[in-house]
C-alpha positions as CSV (number, residue, x, y, z in Angstrom):
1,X,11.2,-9.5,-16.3
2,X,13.5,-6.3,-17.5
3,X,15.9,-5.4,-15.2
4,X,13.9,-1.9,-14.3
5,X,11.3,-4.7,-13.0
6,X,13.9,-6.0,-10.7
7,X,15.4,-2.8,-9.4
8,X,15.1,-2.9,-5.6
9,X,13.8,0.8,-5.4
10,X,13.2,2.6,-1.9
11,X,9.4,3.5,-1.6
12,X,8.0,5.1,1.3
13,X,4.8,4.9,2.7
14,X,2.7,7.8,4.1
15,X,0.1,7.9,6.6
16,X,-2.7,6.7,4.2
17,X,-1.0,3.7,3.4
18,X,-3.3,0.5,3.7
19,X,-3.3,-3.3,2.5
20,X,-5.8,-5.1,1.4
21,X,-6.6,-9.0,1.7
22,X,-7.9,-10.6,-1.3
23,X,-9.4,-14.2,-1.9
24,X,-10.8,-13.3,-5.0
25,X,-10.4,-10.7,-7.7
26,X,-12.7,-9.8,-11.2
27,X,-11.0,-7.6,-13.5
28,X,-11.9,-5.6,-16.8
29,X,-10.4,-3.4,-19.2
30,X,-12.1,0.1,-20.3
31,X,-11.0,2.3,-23.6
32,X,-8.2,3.9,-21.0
33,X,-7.4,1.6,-18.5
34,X,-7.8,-2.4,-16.4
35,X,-9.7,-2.2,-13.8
36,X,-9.2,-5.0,-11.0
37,X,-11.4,-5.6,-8.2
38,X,-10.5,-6.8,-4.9
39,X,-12.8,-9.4,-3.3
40,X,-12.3,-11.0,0.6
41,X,-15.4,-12.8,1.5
42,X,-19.0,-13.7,0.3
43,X,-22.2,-12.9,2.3
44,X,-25.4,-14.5,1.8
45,X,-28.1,-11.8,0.6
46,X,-31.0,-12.1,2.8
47,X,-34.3,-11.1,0.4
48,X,-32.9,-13.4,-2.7
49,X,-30.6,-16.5,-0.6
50,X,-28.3,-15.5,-3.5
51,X,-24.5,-15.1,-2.6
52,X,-23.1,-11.5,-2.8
53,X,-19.3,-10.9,-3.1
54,X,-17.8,-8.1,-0.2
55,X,-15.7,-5.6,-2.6
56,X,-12.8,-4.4,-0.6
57,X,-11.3,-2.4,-3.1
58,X,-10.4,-1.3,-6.9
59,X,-7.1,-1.2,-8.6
60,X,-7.2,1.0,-11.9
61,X,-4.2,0.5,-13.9
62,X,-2.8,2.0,-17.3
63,X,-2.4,-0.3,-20.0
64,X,1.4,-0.1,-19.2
65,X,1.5,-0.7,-16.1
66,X,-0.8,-3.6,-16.1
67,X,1.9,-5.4,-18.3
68,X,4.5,-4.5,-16.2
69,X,2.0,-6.4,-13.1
70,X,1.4,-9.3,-15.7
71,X,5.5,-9.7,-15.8
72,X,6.1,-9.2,-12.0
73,X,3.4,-11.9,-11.7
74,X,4.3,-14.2,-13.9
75,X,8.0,-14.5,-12.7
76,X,6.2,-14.9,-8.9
77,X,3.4,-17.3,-9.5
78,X,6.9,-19.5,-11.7
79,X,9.1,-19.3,-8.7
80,X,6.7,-19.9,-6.4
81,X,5.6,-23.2,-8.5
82,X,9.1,-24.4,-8.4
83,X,9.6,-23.8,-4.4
84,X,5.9,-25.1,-3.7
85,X,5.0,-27.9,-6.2
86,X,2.1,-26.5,-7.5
C-alpha cells in the first residue's frame, strides 16, 4: 500500500450519504471503467422457482482507482487473516 493509500484524510459526508450492506458482489470491466455490483439477499422468482439476486447498488470505478481498491483490499482481507485465522 503507498503511503497516499494510508494517509488518514478528513472526508465529510453530505446529506446524501448512504451505506450499503453487501453479501455478495459480481463485477465487470467495460472499455472505460469496473463496474461492481452490490448484492444483499436472494428472492425466489415466483413464475420460474428460479432464485433472483436483490441488487442494492453499483459501484463504477476508473481503472485507477479500482487498483488503488484492489491495494486497500488486499492489505485488509491480510491483516484481517492474521487477527482472525482465516
Amino acid at each position: 500500500m503507498t503511503e497516499e493509500e494510508k494517509e488518514i484524510k478528513h472526508v465529510q459526508r453530505p446529506v446524501t450519504f448512504h451505506k450499503i450492506y453487501a453479501t455478495n458482489v459480481s463485477g465487470e470491466w467495460t472499455e472505460y471503467d469496473f463496474r461492481i455490483e452490490l448484492f444483499n439477499e436472494k428472492m425466489k422468482v415466483e413464475e420460474n422457482e428460479e432464485w433472483s439476486y436483490l441488487s442494492e447498488g453499483m459501484i463504477i470505478l476508473t481503472p485507477n482507482a479500482v487498483k488503488k481498491l484492489k491495494n486497500i483490499l488486499d492489505e485488509a482481507v491480510k491483516e484481517y487473516e492474521e487477527n482472525k485465522g482465516d
